[in-house]
CHARMM internal coordinates of N, CA and C (Angstrom, degrees):
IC EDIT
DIST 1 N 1 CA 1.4463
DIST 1 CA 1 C 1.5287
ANGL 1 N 1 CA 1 C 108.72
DIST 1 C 2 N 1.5155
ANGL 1 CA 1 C 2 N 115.65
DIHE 1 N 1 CA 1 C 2 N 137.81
DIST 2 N 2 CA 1.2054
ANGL 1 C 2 N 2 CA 119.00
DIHE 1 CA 1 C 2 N 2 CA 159.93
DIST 2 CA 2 C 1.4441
ANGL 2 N 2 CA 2 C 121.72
DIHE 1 C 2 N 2 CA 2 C -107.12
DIST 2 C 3 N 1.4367
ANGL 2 CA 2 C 3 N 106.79
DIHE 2 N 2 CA 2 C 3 N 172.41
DIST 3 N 3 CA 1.8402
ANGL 2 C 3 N 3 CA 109.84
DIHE 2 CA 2 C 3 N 3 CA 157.00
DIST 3 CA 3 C 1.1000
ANGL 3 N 3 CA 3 C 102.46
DIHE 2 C 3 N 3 CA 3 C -175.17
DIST 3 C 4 N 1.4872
ANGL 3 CA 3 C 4 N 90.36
DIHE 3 N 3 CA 3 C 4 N 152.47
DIST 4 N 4 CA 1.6675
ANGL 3 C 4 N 4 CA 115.81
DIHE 3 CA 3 C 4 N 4 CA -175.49
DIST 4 CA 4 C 1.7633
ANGL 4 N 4 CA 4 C 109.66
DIHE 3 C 4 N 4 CA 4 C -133.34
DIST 4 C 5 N 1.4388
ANGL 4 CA 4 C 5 N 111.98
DIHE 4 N 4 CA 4 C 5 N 132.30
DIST 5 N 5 CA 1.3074
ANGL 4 C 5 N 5 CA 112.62
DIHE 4 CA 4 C 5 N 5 CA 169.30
DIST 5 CA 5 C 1.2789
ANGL 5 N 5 CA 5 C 145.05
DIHE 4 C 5 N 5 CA 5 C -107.28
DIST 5 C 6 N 1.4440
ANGL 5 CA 5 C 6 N 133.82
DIHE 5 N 5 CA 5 C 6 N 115.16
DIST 6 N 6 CA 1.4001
ANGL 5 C 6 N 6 CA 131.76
DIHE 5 CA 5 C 6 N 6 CA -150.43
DIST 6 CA 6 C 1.2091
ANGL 6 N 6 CA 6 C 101.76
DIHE 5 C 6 N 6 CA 6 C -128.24
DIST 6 C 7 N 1.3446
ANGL 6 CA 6 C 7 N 115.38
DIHE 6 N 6 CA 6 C 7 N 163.89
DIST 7 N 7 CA 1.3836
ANGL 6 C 7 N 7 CA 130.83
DIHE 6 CA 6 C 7 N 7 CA 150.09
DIST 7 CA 7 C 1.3146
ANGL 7 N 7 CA 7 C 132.60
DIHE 6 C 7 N 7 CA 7 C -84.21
DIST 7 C 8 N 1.7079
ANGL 7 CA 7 C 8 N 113.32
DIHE 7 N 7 CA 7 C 8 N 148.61
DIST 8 N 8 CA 1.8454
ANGL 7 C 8 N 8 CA 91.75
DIHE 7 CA 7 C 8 N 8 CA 168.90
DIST 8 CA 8 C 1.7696
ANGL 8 N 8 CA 8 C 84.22
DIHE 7 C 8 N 8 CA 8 C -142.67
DIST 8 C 9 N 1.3823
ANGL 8 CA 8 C 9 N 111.69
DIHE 8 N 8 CA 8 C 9 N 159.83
DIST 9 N 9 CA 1.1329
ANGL 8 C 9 N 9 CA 124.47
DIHE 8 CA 8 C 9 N 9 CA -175.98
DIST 9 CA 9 C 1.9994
ANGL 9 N 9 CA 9 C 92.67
DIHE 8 C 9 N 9 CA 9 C -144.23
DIST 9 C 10 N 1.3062
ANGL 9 CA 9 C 10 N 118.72
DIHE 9 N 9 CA 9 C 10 N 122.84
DIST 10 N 10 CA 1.0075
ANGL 9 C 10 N 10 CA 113.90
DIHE 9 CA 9 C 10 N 10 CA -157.67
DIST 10 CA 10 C 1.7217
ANGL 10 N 10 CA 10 C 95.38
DIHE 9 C 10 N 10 CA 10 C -163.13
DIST 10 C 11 N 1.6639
ANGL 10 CA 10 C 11 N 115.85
DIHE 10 N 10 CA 10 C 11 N 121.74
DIST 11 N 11 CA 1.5843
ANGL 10 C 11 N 11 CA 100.63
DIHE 10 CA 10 C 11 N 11 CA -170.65
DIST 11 CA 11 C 1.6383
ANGL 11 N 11 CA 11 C 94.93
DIHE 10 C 11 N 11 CA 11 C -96.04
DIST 11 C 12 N 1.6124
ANGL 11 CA 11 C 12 N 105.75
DIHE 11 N 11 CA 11 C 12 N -169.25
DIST 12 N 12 CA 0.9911
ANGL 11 C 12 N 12 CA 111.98
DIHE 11 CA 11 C 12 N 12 CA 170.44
DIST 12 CA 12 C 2.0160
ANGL 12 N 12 CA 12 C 127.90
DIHE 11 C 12 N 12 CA 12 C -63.01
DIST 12 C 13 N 1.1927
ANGL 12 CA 12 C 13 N 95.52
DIHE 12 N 12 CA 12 C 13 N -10.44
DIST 13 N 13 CA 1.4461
ANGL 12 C 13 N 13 CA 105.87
DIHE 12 CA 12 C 13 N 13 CA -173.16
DIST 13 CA 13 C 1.3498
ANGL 13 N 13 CA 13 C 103.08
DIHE 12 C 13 N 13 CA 13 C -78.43
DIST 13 C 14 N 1.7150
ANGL 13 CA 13 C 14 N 109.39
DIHE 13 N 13 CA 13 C 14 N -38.12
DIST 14 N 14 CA 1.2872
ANGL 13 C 14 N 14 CA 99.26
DIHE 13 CA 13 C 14 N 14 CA -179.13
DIST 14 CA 14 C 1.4907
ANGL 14 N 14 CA 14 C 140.34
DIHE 13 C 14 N 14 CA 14 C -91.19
DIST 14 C 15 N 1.5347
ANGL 14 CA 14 C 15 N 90.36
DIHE 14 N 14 CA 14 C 15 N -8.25
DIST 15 N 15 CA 1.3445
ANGL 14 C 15 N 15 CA 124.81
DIHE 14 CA 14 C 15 N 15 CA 176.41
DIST 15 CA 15 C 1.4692
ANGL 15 N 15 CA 15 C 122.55
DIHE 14 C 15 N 15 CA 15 C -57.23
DIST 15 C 16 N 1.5927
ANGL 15 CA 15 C 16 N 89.24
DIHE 15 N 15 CA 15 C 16 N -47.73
DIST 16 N 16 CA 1.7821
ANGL 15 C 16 N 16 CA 119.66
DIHE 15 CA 15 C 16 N 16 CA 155.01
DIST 16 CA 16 C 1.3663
ANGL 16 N 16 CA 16 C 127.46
DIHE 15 C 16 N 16 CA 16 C -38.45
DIST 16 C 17 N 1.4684
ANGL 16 CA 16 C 17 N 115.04
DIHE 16 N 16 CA 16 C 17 N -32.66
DIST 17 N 17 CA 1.5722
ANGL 16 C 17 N 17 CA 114.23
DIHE 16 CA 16 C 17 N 17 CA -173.55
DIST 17 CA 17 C 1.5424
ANGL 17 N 17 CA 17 C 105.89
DIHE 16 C 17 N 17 CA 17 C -96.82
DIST 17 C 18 N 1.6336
ANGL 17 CA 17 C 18 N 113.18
DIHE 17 N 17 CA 17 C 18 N -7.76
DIST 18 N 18 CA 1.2924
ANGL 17 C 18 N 18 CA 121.79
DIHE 17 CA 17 C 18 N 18 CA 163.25
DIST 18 CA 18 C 1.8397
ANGL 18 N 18 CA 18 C 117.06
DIHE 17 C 18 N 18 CA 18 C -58.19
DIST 18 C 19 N 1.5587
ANGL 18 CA 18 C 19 N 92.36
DIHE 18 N 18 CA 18 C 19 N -60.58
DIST 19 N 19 CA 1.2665
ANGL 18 C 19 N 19 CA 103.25
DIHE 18 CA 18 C 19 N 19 CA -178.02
DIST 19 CA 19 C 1.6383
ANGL 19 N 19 CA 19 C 112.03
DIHE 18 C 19 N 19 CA 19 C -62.29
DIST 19 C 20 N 0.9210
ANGL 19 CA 19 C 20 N 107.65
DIHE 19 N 19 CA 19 C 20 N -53.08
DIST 20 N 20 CA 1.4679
ANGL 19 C 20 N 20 CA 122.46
DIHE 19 CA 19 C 20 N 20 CA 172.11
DIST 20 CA 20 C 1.8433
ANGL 20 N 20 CA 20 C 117.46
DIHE 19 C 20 N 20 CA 20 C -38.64
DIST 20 C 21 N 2.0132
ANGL 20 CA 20 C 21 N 116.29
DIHE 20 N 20 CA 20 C 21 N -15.98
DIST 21 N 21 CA 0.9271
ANGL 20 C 21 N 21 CA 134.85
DIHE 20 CA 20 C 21 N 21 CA 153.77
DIST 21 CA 21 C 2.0470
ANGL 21 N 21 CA 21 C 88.88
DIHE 20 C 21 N 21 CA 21 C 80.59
DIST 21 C 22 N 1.2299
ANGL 21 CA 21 C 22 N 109.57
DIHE 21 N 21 CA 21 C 22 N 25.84
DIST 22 N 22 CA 2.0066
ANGL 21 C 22 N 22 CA 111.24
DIHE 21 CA 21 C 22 N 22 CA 166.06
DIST 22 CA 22 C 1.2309
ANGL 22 N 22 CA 22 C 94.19
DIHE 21 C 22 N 22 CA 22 C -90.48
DIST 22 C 23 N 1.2460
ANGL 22 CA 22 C 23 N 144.85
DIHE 22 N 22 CA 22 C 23 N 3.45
DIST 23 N 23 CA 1.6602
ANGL 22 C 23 N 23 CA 141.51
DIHE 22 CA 22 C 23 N 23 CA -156.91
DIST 23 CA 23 C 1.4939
ANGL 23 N 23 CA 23 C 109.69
DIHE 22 C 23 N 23 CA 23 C -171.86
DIST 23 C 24 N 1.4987
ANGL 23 CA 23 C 24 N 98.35
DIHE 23 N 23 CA 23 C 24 N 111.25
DIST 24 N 24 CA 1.9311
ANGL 23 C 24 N 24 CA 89.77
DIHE 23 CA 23 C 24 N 24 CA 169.80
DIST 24 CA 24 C 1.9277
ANGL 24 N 24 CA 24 C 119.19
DIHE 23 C 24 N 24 CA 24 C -117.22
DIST 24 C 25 N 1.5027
ANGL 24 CA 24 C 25 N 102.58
DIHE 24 N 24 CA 24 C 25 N 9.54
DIST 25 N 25 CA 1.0249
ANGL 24 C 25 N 25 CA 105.46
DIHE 24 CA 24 C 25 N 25 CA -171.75
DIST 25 CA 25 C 1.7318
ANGL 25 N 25 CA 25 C 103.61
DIHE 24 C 25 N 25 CA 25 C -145.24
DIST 25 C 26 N 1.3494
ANGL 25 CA 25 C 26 N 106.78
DIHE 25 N 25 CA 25 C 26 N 144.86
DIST 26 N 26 CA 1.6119
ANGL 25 C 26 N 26 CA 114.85
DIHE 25 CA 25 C 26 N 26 CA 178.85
DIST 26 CA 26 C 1.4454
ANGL 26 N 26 CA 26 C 110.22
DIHE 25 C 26 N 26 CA 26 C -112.48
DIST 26 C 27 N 1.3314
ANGL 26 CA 26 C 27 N 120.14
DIHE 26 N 26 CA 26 C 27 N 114.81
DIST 27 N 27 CA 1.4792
ANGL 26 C 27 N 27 CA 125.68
DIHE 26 CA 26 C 27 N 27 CA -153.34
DIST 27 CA 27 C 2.0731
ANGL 27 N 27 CA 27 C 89.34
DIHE 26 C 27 N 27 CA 27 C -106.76
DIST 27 C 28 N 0.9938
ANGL 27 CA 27 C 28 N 72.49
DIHE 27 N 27 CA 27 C 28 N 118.74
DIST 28 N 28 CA 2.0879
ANGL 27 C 28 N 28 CA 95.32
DIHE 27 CA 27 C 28 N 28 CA 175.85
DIST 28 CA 28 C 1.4045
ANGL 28 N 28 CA 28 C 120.15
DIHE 27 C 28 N 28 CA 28 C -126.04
DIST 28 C 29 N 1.2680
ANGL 28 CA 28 C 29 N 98.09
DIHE 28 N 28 CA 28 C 29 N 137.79
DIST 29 N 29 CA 2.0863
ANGL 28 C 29 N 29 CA 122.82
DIHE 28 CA 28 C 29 N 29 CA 165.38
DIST 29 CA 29 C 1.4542
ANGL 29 N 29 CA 29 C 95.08
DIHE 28 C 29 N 29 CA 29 C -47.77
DIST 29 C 30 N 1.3804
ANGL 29 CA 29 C 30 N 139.70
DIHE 29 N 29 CA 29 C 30 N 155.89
DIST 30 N 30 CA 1.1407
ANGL 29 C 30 N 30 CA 118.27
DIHE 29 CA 29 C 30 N 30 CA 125.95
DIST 30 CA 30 C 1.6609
ANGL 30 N 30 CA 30 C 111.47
DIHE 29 C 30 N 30 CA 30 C -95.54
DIST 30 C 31 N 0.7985
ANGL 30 CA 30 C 31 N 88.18
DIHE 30 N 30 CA 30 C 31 N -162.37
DIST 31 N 31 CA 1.7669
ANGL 30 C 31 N 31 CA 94.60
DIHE 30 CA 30 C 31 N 31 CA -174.34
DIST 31 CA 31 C 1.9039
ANGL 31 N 31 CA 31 C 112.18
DIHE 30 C 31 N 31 CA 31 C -73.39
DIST 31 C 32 N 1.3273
ANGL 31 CA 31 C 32 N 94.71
DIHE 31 N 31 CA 31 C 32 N -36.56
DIST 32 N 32 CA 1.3494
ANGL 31 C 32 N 32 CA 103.87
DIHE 31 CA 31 C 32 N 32 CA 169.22
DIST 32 CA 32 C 1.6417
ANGL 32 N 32 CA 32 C 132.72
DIHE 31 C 32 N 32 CA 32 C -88.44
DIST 32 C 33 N 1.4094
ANGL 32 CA 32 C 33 N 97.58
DIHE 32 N 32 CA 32 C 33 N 27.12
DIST 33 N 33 CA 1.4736
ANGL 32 C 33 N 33 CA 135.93
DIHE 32 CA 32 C 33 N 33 CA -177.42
DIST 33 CA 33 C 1.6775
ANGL 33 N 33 CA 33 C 94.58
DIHE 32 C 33 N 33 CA 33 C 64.99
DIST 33 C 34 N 0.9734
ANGL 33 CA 33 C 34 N 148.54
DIHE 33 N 33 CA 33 C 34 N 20.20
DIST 34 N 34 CA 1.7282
ANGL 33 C 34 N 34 CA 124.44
DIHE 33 CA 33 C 34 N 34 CA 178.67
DIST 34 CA 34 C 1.3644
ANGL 34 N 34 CA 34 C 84.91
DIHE 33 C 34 N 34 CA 34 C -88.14
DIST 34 C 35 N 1.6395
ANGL 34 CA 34 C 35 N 94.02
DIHE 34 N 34 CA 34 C 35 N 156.37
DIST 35 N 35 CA 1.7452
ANGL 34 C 35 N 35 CA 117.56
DIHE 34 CA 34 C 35 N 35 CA 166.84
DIST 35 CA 35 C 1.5416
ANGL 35 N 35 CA 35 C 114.61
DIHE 34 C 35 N 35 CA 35 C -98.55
DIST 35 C 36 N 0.9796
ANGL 35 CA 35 C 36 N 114.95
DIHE 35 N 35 CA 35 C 36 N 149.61
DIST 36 N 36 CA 1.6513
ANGL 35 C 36 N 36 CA 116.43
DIHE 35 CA 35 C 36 N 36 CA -156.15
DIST 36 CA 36 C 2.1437
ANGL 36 N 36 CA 36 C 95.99
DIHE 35 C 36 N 36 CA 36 C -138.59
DIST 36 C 37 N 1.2879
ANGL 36 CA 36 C 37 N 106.20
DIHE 36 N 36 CA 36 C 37 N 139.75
DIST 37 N 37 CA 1.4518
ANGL 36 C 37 N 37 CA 80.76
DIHE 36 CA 36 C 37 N 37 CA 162.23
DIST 37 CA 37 C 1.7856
ANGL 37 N 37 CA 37 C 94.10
DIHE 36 C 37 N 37 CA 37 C -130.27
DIST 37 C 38 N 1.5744
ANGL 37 CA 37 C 38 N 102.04
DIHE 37 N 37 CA 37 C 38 N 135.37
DIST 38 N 38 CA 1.5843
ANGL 37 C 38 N 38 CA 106.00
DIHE 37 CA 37 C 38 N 38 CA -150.39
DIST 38 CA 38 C 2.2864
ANGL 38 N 38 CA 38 C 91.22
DIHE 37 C 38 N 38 CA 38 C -108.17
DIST 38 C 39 N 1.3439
ANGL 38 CA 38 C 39 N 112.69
DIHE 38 N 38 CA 38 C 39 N 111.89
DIST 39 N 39 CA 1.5496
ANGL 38 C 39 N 39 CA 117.32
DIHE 38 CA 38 C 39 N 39 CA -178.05
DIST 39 CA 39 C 1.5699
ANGL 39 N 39 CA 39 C 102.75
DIHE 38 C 39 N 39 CA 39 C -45.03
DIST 39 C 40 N 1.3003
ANGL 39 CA 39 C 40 N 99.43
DIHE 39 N 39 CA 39 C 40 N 124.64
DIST 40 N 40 CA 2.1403
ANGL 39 C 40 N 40 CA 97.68
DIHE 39 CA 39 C 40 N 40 CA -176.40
DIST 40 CA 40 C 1.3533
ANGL 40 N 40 CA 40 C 103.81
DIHE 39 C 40 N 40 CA 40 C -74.65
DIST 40 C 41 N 1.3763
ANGL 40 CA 40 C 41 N 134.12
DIHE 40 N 40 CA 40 C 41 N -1.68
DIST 41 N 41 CA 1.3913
ANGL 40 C 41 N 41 CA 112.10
DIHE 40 CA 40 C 41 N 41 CA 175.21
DIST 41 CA 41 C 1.7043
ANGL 41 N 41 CA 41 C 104.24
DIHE 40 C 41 N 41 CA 41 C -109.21
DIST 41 C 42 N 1.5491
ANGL 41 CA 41 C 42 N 110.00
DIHE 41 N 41 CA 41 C 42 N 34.15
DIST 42 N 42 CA 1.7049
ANGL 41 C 42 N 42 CA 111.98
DIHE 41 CA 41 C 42 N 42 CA 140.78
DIST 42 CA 42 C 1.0795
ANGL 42 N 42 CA 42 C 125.48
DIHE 41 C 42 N 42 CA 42 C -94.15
DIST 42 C 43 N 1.7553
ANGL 42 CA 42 C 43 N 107.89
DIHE 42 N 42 CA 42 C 43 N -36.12
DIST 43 N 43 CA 1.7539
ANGL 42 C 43 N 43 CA 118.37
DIHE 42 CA 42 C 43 N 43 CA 169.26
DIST 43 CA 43 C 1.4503
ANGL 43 N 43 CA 43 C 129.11
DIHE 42 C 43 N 43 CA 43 C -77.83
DIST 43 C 44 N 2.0761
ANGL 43 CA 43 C 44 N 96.02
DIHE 43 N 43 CA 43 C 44 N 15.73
DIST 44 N 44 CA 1.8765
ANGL 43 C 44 N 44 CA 92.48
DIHE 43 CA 43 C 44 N 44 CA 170.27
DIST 44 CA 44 C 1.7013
ANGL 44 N 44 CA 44 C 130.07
DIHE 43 C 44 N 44 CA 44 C -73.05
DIST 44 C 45 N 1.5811
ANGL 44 CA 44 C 45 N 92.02
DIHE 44 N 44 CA 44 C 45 N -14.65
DIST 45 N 45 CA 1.3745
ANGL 44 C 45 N 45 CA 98.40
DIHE 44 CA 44 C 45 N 45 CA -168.11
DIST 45 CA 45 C 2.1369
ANGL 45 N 45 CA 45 C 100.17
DIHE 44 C 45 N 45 CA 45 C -68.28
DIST 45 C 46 N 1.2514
ANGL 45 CA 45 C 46 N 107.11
DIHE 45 N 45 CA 45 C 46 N -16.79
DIST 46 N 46 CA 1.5327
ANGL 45 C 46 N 46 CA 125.83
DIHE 45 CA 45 C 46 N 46 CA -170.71
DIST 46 CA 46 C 1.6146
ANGL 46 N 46 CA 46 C 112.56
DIHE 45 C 46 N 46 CA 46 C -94.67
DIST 46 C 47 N 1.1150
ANGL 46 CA 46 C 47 N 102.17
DIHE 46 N 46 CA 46 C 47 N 13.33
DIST 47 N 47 CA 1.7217
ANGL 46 C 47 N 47 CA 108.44
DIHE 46 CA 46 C 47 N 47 CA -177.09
DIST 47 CA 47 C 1.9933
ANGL 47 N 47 CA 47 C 114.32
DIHE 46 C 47 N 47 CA 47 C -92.01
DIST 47 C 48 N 1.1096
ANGL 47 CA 47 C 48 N 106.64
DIHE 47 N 47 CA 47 C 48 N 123.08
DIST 48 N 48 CA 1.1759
ANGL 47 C 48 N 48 CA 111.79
DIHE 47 CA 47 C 48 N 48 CA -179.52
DIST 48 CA 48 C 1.4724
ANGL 48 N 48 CA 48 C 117.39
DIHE 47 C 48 N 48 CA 48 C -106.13
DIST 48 C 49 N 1.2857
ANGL 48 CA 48 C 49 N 114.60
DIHE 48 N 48 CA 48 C 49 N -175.63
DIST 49 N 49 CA 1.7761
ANGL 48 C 49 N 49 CA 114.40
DIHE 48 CA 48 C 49 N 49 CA -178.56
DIST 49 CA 49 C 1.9866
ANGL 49 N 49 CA 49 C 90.46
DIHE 48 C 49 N 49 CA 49 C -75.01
DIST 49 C 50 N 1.6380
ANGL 49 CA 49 C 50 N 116.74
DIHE 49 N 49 CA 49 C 50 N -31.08
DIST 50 N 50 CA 1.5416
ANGL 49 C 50 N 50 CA 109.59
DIHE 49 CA 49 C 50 N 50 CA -150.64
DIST 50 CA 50 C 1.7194
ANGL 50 N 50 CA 50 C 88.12
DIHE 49 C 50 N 50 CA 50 C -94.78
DIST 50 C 51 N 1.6450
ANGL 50 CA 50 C 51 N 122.90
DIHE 50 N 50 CA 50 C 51 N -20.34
DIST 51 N 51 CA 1.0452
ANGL 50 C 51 N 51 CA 107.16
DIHE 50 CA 50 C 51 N 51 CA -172.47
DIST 51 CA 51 C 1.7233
ANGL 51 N 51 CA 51 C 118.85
DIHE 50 C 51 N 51 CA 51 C 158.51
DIST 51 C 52 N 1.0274
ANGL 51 CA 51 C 52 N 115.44
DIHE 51 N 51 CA 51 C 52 N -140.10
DIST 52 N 52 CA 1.6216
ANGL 51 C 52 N 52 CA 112.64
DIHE 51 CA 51 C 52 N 52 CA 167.29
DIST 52 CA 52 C 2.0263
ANGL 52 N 52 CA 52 C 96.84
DIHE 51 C 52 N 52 CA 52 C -131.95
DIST 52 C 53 N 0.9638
ANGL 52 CA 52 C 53 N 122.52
DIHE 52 N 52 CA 52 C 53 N 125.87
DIST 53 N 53 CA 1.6966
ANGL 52 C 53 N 53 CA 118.71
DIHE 52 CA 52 C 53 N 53 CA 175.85
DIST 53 CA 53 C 1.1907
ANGL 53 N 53 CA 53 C 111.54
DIHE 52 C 53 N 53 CA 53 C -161.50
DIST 53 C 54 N 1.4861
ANGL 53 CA 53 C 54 N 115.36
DIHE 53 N 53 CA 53 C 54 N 135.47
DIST 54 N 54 CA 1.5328
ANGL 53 C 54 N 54 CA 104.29
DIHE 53 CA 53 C 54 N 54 CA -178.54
DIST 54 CA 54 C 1.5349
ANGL 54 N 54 CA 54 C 90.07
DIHE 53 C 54 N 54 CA 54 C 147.85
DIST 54 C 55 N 1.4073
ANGL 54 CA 54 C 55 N 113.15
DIHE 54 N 54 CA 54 C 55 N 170.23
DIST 55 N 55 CA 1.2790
ANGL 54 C 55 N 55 CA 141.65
DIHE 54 CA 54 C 55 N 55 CA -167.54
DIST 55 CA 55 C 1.5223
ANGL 55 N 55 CA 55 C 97.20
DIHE 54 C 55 N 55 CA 55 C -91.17
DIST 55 C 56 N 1.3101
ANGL 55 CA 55 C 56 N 129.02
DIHE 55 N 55 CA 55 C 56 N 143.41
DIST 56 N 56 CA 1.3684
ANGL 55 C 56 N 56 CA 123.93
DIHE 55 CA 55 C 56 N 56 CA 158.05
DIST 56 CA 56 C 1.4637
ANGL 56 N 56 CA 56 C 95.90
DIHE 55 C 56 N 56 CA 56 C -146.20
DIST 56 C 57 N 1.5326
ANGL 56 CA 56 C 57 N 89.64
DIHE 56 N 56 CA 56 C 57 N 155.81
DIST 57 N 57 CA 1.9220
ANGL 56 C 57 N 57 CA 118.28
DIHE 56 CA 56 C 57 N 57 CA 161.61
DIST 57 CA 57 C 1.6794
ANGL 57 N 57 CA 57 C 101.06
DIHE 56 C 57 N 57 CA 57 C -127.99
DIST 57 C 58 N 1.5120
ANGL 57 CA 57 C 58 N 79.34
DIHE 57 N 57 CA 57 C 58 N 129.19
DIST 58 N 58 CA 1.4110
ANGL 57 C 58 N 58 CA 119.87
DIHE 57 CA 57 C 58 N 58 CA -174.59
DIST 58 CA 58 C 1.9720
ANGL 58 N 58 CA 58 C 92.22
DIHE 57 C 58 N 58 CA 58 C -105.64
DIST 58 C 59 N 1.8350
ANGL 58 CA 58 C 59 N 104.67
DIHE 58 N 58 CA 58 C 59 N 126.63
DIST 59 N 59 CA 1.3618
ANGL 58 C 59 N 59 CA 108.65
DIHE 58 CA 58 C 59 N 59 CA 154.11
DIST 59 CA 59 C 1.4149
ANGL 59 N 59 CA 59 C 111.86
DIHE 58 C 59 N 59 CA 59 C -134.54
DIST 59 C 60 N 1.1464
ANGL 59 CA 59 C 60 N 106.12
DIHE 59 N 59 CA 59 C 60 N 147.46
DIST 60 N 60 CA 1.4446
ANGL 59 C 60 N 60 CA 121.80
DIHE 59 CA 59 C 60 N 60 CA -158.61
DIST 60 CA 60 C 1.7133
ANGL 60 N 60 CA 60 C 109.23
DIHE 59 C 60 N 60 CA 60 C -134.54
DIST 60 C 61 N 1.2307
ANGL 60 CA 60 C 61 N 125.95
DIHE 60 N 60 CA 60 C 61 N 162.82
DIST 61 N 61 CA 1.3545
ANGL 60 C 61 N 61 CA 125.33
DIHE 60 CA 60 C 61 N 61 CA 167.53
DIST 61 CA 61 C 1.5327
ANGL 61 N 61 CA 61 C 112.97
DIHE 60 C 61 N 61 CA 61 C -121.29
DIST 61 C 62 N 1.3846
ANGL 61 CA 61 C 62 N 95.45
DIHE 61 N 61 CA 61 C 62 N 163.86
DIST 62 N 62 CA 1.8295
ANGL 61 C 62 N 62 CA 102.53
DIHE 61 CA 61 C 62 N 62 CA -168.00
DIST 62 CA 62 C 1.7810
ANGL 62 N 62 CA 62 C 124.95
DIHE 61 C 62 N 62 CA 62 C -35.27
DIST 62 C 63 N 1.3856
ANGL 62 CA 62 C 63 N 119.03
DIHE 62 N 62 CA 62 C 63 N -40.20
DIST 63 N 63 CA 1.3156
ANGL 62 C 63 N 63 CA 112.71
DIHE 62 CA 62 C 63 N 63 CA 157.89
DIST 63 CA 63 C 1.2072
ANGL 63 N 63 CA 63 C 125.95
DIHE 62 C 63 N 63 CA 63 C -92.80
DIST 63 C 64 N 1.3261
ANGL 63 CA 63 C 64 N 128.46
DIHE 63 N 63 CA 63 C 64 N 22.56
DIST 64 N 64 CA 1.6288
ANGL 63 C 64 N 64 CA 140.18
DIHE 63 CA 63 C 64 N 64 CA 142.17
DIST 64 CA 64 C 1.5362
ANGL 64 N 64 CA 64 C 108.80
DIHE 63 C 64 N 64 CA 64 C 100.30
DIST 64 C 65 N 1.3952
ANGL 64 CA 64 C 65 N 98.32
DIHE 64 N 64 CA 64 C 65 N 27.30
DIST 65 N 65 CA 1.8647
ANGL 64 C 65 N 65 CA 90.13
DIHE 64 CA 64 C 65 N 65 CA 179.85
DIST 65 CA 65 C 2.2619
ANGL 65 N 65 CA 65 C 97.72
DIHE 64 C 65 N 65 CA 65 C -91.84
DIST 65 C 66 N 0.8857
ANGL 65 CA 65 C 66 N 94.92
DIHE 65 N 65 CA 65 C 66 N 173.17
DIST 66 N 66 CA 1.7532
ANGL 65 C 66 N 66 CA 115.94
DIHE 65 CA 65 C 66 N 66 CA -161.26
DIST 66 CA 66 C 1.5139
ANGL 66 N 66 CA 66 C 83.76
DIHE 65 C 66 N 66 CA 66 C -94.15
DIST 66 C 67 N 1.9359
ANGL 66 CA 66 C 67 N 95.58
DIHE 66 N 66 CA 66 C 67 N 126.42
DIST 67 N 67 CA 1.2696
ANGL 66 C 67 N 67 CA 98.82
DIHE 66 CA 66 C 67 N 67 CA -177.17
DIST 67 CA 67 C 1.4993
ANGL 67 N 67 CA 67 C 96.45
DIHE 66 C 67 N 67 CA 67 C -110.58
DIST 67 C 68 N 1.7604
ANGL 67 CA 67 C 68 N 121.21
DIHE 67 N 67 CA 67 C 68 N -34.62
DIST 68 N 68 CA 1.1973
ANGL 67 C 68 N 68 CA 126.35
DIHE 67 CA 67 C 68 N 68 CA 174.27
DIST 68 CA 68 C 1.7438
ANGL 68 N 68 CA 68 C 99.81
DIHE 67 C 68 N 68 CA 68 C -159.83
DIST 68 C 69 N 1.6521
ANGL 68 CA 68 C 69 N 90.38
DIHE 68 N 68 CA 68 C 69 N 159.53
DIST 69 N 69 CA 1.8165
ANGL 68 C 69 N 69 CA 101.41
DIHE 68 CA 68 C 69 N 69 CA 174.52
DIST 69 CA 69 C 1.4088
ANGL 69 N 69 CA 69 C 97.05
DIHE 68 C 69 N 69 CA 69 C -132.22
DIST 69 C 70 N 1.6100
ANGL 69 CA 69 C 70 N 113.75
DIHE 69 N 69 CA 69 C 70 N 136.96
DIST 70 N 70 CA 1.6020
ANGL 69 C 70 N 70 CA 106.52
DIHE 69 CA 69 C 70 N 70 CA 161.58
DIST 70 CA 70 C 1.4433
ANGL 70 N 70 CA 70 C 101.10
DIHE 69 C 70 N 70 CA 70 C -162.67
DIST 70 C 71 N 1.0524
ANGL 70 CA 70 C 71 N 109.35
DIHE 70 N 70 CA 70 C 71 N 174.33
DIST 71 N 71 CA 1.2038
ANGL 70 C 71 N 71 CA 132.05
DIHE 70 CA 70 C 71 N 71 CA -145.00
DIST 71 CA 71 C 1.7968
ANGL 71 N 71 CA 71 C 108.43
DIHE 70 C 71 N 71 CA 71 C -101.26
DIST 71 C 72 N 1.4676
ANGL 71 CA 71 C 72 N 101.08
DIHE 71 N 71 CA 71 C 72 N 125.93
DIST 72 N 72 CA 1.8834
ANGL 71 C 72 N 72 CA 84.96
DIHE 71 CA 71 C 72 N 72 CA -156.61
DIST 72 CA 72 C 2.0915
ANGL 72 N 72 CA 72 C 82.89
DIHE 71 C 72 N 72 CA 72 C -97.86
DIST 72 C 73 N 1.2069
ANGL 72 CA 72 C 73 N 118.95
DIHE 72 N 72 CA 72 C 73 N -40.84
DIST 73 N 73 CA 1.1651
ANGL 72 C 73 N 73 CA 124.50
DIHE 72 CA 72 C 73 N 73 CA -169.44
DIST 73 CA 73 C 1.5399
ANGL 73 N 73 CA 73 C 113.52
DIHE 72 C 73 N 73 CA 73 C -155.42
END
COOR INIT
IC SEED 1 N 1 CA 1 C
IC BUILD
């Protein structure tokens, strides 16, 4: 198992072009500089009226399927 932890800061406007289906993926730094592109309908449970924001850890297993997402802050 792996994981990596990133941030996303994301308002409602942009959140919108998710739903809106122009965007299905939110491409993030992690902290340990790798780029990740994370499927937006794992980060729905994280959707607010102001947006998506907050710390997450991402764990994953050796051929890269999503083992868990949560919310560090």
């Amino acid at each position: 198992m792996h994981k990596a932890v990133f941030s996303v800061k994301l308002n409602s406007d942009q959140v919108l072009q998710y739903y809106k289906g122009k965007k299905n993926s939110v491409r993030v730094r992690t902290e340990s500089g790798q780029t990740m592109s994370i499927p937006y309908d794992i980060m729905l449970k994280f959707v607010t009226r102001e947006g998506i924001y907050g710390r997450f850890e991402i764990s994953y297993s050796d051929d890269g399927r999503l083992l868990d997402l949560i919310r560090l802050s």
